[in-house]
N, CA, C and O atoms as a Maestro MAE file, in Angstrom:
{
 s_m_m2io_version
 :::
 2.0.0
}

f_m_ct {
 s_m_title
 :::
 protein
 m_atom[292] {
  # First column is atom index #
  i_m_mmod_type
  r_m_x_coord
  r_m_y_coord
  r_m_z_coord
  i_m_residue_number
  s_m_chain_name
  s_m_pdb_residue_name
  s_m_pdb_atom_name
  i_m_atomic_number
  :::
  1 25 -44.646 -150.622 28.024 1 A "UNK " " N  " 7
  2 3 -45.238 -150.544 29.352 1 A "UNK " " CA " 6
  3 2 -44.119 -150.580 30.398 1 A "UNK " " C  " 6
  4 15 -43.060 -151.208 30.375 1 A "UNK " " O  " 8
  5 25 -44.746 -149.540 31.555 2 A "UNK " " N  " 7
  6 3 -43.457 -149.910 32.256 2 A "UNK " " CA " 6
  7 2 -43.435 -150.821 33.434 2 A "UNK " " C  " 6
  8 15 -44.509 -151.068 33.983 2 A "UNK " " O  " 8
  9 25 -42.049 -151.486 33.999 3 A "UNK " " N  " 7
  10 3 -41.917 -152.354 35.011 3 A "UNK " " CA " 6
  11 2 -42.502 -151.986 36.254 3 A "UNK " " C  " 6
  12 15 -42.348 -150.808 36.576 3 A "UNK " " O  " 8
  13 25 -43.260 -152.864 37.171 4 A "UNK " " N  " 7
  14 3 -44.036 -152.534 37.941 4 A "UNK " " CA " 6
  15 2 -42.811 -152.813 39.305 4 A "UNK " " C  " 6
  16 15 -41.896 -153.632 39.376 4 A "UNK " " O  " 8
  17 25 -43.388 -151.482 40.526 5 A "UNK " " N  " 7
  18 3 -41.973 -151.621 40.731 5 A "UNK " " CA " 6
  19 2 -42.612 -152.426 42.321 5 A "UNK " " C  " 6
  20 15 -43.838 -152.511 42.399 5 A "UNK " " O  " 8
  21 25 -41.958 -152.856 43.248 6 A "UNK " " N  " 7
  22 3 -42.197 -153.199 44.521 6 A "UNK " " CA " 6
  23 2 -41.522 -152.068 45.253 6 A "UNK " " C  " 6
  24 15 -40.418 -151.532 45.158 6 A "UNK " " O  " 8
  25 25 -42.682 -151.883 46.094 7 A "UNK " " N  " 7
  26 3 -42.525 -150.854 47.359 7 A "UNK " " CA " 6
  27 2 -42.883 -151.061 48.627 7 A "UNK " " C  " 6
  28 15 -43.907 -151.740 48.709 7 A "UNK " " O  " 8
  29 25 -42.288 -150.633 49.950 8 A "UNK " " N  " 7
  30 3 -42.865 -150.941 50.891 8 A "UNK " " CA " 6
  31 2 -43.885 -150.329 51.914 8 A "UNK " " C  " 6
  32 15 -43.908 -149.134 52.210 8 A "UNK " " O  " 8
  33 25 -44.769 -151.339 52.445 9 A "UNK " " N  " 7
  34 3 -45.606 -151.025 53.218 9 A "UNK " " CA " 6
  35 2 -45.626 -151.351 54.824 9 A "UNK " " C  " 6
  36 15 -45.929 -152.450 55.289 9 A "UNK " " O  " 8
  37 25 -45.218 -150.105 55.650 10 A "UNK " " N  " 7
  38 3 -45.266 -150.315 56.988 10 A "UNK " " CA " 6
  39 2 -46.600 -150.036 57.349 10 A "UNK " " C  " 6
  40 15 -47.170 -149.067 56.849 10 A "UNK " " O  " 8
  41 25 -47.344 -151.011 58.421 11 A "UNK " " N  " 7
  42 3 -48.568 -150.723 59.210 11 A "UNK " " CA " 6
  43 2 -48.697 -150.477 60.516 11 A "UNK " " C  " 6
  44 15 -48.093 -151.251 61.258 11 A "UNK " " O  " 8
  45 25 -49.284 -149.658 60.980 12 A "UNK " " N  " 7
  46 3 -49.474 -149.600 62.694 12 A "UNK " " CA " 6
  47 2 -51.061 -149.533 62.931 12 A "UNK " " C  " 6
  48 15 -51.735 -148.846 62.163 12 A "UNK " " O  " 8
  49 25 -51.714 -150.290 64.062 13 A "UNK " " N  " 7
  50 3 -52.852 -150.274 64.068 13 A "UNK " " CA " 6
  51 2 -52.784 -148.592 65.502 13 A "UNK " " C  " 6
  52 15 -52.045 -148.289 66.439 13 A "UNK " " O  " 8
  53 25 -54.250 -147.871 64.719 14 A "UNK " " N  " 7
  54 3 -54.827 -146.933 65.821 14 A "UNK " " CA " 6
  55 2 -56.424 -147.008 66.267 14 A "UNK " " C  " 6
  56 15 -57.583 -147.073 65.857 14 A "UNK " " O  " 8
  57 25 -55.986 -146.978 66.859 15 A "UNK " " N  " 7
  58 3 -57.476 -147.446 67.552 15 A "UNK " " CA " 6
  59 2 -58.220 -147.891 66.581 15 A "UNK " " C  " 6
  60 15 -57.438 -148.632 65.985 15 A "UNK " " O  " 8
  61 25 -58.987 -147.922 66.153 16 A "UNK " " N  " 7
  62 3 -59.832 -149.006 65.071 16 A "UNK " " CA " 6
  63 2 -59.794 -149.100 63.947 16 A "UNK " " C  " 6
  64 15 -60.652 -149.681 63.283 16 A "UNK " " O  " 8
  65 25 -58.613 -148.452 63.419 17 A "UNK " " N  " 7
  66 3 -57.419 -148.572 62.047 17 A "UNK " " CA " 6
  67 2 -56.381 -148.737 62.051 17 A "UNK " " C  " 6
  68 15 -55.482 -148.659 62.889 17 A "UNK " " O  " 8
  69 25 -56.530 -149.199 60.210 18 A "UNK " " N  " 7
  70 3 -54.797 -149.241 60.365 18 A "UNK " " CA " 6
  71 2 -54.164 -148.428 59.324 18 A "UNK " " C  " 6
  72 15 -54.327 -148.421 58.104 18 A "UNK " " O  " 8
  73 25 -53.416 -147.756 60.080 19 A "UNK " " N  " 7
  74 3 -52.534 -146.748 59.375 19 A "UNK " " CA " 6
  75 2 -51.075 -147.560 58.474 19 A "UNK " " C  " 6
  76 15 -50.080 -148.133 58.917 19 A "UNK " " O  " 8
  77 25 -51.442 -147.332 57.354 20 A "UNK " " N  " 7
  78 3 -50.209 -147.764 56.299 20 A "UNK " " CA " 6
  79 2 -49.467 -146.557 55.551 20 A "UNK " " C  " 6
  80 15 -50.003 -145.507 55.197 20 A "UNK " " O  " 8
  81 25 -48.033 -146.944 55.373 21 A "UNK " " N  " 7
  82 3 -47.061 -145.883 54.991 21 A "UNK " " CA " 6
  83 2 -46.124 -146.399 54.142 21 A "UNK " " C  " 6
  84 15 -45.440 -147.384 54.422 21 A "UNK " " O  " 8
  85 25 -46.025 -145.512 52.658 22 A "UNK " " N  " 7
  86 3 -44.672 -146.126 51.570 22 A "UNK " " CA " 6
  87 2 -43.588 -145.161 52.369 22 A "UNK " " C  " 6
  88 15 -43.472 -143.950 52.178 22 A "UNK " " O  " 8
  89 25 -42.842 -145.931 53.274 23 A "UNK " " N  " 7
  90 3 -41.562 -144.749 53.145 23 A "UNK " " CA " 6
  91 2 -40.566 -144.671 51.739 23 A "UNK " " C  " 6
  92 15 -39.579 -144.048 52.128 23 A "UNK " " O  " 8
  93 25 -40.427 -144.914 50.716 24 A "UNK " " N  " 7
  94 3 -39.750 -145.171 49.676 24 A "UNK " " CA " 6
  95 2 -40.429 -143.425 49.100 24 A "UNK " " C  " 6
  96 15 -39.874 -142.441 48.613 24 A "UNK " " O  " 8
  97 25 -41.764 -143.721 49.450 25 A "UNK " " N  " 7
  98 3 -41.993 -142.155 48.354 25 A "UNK " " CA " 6
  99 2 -43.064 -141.239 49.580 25 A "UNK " " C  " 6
  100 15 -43.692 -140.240 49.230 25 A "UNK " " O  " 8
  101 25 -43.102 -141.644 50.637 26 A "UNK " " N  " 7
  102 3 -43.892 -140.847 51.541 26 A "UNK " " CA " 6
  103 2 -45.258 -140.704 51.595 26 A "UNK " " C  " 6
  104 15 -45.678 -139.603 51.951 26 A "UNK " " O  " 8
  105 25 -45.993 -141.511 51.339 27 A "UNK " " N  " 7
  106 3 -47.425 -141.231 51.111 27 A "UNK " " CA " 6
  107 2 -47.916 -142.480 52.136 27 A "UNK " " C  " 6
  108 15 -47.151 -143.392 52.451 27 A "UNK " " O  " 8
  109 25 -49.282 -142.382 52.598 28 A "UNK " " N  " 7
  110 3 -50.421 -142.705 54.023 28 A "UNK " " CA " 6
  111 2 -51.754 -142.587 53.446 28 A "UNK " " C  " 6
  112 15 -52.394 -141.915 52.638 28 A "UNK " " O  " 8
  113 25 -51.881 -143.768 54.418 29 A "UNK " " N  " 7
  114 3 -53.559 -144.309 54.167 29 A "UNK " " CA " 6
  115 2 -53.653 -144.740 54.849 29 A "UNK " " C  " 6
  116 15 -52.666 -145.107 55.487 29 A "UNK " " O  " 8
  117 25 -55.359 -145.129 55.374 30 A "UNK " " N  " 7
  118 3 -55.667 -145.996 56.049 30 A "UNK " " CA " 6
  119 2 -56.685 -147.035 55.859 30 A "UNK " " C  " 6
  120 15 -57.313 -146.867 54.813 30 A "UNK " " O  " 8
  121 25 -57.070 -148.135 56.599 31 A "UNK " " N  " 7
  122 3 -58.527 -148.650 56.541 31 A "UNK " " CA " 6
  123 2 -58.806 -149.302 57.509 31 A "UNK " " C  " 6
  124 15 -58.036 -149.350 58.468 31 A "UNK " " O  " 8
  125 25 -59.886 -149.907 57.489 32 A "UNK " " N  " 7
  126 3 -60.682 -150.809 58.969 32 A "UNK " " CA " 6
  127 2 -59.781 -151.925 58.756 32 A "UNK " " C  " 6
  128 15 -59.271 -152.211 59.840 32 A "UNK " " O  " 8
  129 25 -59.326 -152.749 57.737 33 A "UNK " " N  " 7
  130 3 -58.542 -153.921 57.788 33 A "UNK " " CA " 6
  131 2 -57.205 -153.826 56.774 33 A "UNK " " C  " 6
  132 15 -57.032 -153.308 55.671 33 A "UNK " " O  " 8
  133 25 -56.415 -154.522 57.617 34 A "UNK " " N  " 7
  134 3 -54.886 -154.394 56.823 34 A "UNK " " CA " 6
  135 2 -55.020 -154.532 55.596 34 A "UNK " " C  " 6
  136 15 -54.633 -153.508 55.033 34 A "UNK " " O  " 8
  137 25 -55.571 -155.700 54.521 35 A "UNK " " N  " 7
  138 3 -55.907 -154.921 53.441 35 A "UNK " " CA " 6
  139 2 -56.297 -154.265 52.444 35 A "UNK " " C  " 6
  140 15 -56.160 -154.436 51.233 35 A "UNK " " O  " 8
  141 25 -57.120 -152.995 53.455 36 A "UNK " " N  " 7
  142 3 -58.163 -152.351 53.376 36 A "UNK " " CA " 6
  143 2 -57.137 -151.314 52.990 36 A "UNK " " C  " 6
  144 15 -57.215 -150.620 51.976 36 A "UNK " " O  " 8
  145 25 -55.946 -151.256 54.092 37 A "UNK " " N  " 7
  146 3 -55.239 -150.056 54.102 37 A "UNK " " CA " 6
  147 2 -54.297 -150.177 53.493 37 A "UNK " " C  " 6
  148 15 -53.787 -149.107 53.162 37 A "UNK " " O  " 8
  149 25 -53.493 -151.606 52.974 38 A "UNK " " N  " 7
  150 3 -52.444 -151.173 51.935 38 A "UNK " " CA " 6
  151 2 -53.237 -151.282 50.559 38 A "UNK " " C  " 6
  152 15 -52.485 -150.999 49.627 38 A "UNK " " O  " 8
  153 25 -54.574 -151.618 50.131 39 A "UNK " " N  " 7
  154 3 -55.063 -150.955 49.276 39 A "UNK " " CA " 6
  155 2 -55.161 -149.700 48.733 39 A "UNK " " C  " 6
  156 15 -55.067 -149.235 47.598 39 A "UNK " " O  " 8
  157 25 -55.423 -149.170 50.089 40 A "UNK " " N  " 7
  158 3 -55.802 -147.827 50.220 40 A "UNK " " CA " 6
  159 2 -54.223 -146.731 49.516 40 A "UNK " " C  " 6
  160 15 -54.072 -145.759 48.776 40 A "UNK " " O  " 8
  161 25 -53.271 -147.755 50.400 41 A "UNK " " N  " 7
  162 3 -51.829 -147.434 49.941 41 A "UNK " " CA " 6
  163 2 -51.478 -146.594 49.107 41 A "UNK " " C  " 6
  164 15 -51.265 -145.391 48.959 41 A "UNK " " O  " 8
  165 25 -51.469 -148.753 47.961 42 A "UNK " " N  " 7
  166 3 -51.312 -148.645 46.625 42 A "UNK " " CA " 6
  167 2 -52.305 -147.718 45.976 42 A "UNK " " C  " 6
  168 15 -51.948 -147.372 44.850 42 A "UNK " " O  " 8
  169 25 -53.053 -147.396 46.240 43 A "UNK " " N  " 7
  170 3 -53.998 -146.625 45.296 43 A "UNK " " CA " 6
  171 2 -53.083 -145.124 45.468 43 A "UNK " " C  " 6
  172 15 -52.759 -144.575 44.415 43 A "UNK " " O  " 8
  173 25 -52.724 -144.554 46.621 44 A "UNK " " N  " 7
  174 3 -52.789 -143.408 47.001 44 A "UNK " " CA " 6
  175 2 -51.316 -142.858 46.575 44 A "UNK " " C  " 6
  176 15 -50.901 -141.702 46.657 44 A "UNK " " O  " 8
  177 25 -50.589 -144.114 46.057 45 A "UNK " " N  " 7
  178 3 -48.925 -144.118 45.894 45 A "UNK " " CA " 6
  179 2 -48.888 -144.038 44.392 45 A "UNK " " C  " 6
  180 15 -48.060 -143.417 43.726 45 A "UNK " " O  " 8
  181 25 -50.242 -144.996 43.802 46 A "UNK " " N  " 7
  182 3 -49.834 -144.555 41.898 46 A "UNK " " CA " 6
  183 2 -50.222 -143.358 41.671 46 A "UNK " " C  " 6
  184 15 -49.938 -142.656 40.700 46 A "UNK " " O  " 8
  185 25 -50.863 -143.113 42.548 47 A "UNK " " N  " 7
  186 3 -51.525 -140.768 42.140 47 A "UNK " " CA " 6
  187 2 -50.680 -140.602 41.981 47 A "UNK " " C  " 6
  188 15 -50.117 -140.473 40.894 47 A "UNK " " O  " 8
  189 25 -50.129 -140.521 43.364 48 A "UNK " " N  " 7
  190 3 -48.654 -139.724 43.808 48 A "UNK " " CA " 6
  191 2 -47.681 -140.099 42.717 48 A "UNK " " C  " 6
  192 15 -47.237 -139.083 42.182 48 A "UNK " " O  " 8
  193 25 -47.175 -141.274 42.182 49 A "UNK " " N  " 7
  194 3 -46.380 -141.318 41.257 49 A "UNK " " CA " 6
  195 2 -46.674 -140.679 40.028 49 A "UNK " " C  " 6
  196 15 -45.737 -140.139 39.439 49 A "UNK " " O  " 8
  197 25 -48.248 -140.630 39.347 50 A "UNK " " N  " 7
  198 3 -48.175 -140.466 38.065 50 A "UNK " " CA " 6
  199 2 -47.927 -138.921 38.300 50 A "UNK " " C  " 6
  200 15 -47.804 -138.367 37.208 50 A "UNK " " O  " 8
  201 25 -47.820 -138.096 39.294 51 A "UNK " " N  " 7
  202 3 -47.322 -136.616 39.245 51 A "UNK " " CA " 6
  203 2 -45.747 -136.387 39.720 51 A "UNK " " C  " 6
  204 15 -44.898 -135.646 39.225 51 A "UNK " " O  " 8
  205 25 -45.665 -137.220 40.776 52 A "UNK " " N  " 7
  206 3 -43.835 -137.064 41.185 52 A "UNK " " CA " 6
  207 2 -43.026 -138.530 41.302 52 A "UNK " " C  " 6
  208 15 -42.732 -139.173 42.310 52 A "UNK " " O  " 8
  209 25 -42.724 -138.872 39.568 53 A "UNK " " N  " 7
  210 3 -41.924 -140.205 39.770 53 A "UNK " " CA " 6
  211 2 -41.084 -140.268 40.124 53 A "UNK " " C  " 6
  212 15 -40.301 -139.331 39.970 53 A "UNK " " O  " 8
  213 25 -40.706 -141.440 40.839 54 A "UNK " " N  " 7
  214 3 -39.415 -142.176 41.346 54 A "UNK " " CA " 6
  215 2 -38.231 -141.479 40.691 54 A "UNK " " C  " 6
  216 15 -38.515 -141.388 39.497 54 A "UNK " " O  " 8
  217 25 -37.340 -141.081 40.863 55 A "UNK " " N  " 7
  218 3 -35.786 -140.589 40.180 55 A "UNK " " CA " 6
  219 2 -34.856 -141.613 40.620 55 A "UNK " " C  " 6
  220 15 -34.060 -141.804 39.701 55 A "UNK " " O  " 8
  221 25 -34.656 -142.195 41.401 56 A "UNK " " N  " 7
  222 3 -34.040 -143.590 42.144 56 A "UNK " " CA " 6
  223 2 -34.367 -144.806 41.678 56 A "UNK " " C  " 6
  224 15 -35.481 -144.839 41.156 56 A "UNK " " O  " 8
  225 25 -33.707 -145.926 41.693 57 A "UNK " " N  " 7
  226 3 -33.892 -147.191 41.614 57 A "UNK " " CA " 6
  227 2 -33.634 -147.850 43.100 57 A "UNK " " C  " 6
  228 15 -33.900 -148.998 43.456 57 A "UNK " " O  " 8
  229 25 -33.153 -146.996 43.712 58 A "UNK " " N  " 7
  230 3 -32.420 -147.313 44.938 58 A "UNK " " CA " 6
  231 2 -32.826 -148.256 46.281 58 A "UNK " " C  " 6
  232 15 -33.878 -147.751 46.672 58 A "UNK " " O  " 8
  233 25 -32.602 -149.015 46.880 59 A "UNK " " N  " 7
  234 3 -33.403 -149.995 47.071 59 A "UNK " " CA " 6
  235 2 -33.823 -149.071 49.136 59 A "UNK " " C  " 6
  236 15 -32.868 -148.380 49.491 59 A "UNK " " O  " 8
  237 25 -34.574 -149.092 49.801 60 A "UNK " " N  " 7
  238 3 -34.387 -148.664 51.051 60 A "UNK " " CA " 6
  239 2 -33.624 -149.886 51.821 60 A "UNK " " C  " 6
  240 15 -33.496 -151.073 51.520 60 A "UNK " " O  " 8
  241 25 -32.972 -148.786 53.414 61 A "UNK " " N  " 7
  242 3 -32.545 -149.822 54.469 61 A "UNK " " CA " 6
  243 2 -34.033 -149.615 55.167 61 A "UNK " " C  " 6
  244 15 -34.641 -148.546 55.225 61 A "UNK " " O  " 8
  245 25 -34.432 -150.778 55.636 62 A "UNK " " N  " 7
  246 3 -34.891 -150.517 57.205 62 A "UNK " " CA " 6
  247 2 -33.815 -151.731 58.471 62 A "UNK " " C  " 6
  248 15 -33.206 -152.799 58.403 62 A "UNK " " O  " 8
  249 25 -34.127 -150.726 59.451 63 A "UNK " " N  " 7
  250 3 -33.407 -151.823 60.251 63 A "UNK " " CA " 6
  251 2 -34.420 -151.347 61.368 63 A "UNK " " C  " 6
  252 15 -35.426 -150.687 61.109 63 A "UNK " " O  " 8
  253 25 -33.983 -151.822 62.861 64 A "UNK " " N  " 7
  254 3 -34.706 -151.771 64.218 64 A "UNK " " CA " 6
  255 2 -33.669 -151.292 65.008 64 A "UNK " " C  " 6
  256 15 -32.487 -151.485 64.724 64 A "UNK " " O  " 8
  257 25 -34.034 -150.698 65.951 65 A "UNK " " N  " 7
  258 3 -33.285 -150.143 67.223 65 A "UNK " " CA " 6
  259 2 -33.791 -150.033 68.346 65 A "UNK " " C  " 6
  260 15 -35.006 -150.193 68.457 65 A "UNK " " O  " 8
  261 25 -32.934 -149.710 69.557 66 A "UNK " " N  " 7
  262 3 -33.750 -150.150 70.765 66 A "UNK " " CA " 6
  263 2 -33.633 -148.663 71.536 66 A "UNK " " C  " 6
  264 15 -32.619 -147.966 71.557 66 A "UNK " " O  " 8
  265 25 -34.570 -148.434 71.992 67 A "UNK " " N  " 7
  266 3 -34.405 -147.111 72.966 67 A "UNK " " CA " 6
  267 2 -34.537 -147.383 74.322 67 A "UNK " " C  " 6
  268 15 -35.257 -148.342 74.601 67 A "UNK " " O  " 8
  269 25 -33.883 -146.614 75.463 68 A "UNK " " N  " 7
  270 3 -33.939 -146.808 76.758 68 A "UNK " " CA " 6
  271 2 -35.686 -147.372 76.726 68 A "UNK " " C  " 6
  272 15 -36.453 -147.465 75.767 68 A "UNK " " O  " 8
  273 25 -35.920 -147.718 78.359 69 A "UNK " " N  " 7
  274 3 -37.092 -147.597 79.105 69 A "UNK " " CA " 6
  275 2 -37.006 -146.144 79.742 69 A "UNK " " C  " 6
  276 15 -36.154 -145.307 80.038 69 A "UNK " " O  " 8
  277 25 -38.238 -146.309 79.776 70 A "UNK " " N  " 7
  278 3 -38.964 -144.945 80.347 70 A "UNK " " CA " 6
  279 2 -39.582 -145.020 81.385 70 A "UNK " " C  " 6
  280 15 -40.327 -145.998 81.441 70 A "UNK " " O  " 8
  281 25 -39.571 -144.011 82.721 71 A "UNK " " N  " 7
  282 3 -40.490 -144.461 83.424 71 A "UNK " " CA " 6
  283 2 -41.946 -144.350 83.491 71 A "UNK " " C  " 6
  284 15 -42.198 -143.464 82.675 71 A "UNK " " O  " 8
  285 25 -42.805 -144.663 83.890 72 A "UNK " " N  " 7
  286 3 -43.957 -144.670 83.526 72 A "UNK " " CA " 6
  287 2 -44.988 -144.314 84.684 72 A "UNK " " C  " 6
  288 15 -45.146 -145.100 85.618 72 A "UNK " " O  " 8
  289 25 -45.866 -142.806 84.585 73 A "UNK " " N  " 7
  290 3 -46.450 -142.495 85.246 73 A "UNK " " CA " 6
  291 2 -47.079 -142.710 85.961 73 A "UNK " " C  " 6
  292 15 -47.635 -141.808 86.587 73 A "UNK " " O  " 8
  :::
 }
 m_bond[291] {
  # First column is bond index #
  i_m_from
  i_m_to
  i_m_order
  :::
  1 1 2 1
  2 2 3 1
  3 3 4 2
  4 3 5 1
  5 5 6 1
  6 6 7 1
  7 7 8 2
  8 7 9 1
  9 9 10 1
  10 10 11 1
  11 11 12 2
  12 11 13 1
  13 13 14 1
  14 14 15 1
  15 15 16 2
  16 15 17 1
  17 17 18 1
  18 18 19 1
  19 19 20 2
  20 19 21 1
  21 21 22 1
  22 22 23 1
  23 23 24 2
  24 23 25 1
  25 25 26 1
  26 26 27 1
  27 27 28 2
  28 27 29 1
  29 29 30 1
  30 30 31 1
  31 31 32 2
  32 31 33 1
  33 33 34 1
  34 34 35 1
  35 35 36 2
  36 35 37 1
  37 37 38 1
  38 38 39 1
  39 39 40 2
  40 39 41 1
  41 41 42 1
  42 42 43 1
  43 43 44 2
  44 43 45 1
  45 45 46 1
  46 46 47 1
  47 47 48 2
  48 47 49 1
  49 49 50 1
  50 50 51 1
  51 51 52 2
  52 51 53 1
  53 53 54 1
  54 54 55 1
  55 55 56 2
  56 55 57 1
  57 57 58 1
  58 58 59 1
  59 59 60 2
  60 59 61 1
  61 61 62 1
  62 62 63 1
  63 63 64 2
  64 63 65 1
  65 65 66 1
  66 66 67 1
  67 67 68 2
  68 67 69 1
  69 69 70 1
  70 70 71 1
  71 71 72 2
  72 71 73 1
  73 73 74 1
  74 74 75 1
  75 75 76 2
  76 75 77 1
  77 77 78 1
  78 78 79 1
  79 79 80 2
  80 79 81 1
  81 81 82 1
  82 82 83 1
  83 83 84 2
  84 83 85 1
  85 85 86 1
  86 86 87 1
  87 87 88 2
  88 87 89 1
  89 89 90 1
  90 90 91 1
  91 91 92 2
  92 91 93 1
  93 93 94 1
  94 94 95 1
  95 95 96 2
  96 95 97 1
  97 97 98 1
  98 98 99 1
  99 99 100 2
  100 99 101 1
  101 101 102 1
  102 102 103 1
  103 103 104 2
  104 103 105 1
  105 105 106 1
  106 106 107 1
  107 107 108 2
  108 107 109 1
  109 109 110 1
  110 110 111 1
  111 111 112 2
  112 111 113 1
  113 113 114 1
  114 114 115 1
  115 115 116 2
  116 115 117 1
  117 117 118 1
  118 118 119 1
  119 119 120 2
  120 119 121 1
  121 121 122 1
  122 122 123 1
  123 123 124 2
  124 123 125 1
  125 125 126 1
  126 126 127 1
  127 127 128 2
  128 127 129 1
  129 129 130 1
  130 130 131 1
  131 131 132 2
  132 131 133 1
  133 133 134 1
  134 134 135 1
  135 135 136 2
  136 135 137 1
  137 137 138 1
  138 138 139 1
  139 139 140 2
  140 139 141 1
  141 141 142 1
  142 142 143 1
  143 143 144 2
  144 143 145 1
  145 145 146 1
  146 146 147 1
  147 147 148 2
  148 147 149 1
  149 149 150 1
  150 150 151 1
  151 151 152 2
  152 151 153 1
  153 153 154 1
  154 154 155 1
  155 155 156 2
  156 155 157 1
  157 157 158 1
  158 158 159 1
  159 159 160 2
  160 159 161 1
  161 161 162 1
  162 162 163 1
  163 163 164 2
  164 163 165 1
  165 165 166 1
  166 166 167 1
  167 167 168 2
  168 167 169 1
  169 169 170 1
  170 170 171 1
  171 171 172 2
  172 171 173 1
  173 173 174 1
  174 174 175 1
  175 175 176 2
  176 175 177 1
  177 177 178 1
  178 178 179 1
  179 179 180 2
  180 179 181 1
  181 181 182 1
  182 182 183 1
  183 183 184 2
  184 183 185 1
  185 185 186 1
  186 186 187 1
  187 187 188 2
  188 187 189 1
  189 189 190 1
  190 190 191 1
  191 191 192 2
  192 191 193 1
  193 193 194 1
  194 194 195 1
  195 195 196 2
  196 195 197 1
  197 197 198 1
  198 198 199 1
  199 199 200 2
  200 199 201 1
  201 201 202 1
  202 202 203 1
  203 203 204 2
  204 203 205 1
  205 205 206 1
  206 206 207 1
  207 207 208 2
  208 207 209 1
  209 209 210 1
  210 210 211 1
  211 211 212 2
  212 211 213 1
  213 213 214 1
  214 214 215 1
  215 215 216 2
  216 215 217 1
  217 217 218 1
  218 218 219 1
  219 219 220 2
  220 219 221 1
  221 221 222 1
  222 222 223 1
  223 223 224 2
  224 223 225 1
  225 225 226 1
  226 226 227 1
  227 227 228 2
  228 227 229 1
  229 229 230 1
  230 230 231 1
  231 231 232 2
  232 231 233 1
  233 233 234 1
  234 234 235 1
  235 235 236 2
  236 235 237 1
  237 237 238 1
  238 238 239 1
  239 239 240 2
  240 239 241 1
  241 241 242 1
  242 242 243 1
  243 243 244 2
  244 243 245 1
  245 245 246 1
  246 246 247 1
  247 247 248 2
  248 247 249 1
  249 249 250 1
  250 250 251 1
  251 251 252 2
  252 251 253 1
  253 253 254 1
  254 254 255 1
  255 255 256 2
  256 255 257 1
  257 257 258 1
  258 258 259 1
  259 259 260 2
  260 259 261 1
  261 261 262 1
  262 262 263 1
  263 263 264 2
  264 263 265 1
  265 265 266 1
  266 266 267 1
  267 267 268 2
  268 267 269 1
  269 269 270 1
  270 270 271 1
  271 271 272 2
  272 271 273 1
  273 273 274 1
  274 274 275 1
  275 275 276 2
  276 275 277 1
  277 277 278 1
  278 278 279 1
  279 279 280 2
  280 279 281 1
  281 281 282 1
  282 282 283 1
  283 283 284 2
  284 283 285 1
  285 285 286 1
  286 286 287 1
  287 287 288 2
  288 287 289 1
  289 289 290 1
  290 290 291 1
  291 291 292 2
  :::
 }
}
């Protein structure tokens, strides 16, 4: 059997969801509750794997950055 791997899940709420995203392999979902939607995720990320697996072990960066202000209309 194979090792189950950890992946990550970024969320942003839109208007009365929440949108979840693996950036590690690119795949989106959503649901009414956070986790509704990294359910939704994981479900939508083992499809995706059992047709295009991982070739990497490689771990991701995330980091944060800051962008100017803007003015605002």
């Amino acid at each position: 059997m194979a090792n189950a791997k950890i992946l990550t899940a970024v969320l942003h709420k839109e208007d009365d969801t929440y949108v979840a995203e693996c950036p590690e392999v690119g795949t989106f979902s959503q649901g009414i509750t956070i986790e509704e939607a990294v359910d939704s995720l994981k479900e939508a990320t083992e499809l995706y794997l059992e047709e295009f697996p991982l070739e990497t072990k490689a771990k991701p960066i995330i980091t944060t950055f800051e962008v100017a202000p803007v003015a605002e209309a």
